[in-house]
C-alpha positions in Angstrom: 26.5 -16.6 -0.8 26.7 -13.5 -3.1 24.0 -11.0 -1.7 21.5 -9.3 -4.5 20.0 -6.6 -2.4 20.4 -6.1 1.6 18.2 -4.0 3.7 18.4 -3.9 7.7 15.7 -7.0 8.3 15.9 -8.8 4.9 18.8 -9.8 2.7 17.9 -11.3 -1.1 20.8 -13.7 -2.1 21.2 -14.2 -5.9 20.9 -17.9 -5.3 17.1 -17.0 -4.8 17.2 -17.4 -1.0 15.8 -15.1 1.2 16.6 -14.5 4.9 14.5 -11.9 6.9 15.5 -10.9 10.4 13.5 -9.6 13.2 14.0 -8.9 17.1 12.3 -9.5 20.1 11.2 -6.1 20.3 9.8 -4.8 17.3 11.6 -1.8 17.3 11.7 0.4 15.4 7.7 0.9 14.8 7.5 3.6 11.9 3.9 5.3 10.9 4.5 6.1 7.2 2.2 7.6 4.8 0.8 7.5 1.1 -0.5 9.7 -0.4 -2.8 9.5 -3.2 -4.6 12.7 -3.6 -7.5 13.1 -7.1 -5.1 15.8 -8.4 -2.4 13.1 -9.0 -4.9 9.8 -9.7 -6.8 9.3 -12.0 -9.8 7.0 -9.8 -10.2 4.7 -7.0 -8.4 1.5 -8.9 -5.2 3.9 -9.6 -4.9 4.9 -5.6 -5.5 2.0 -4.8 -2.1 0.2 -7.0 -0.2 3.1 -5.5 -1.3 1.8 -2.1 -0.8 -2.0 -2.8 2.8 -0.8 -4.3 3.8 1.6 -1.1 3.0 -1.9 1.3 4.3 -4.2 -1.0 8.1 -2.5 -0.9 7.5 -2.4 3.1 7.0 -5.9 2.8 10.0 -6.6 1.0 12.3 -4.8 3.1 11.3 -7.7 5.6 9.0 -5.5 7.8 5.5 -6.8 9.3 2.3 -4.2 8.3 0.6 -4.2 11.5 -2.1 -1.7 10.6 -3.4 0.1 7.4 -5.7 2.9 7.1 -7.1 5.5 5.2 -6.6 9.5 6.7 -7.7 13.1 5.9 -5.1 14.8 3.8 -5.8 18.5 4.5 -3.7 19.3 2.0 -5.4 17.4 -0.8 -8.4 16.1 0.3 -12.3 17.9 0.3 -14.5 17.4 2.9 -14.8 13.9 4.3 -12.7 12.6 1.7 -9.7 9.9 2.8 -7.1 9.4 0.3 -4.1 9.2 2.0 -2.9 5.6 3.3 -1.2 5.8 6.6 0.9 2.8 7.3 2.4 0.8 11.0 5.2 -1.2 10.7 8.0 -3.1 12.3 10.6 -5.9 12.3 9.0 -8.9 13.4 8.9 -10.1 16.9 9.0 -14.1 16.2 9.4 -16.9 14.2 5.5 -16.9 13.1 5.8 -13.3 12.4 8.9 -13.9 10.1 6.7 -16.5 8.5 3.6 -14.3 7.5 6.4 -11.5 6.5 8.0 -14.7 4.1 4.9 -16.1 2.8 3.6 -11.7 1.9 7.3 -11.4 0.3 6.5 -15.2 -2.2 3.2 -13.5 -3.4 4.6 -10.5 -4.3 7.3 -12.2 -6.3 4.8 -14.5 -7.7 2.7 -11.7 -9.1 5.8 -9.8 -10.4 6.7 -13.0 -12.5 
């Protein structure tokens, strides 16, 4: 099979199939962040599509969200505002896991279409 696009725990095969990887230990976890500070969106519904978007291409790289709030960006943010999404992640640990990651990665596509 002729491979689309290939990234370390998902390849997309221009067949349409999709094979996502994992490994027993769920290494390596990465914290990543999002900002989405007022000077740069326009309101809530904005930050919150630049939010959806930053997990959605985590997803699709094949790696499982395992947590997902919002922080205090002192750069950006006033007092007791949170605008910045900070983001777990991993490769999956198991077949179920690979499963929710698969299921994440059919919506995504379905909404793109």
């Amino acid at each position: 099979m002729t491979t689309l696009k290939e990234f370390p725990f998902c390849k997309y095969y221009k067949n349409g199939t999709i094979e996502i990887f994992g490994n027993e230990s769920g290494s390596p976890q990465v914290t990543a962040v999002c900002p989405a500070p007022d000077i740069n969106t326009k309101n809530g519904e904005e930050r919150q599509k630049r939010h959806d978007e930053a997990c959605a291409g985590v997803t699709l790289q094949g790696y499982l969200i395992t947590s997902k709030r919002l922080i205090h960006n002192q750069a950006f943010d006033k007092r007791g505002q949170k605008t910045t999404l900070q983001v777990q992640y991993r490769p999956c640990k198991n077949k179920d896991e690979i499963q929710m990651v698969h299921s994440e990665i059919m919506k995504i596509i379905k909404a793109a279409i």
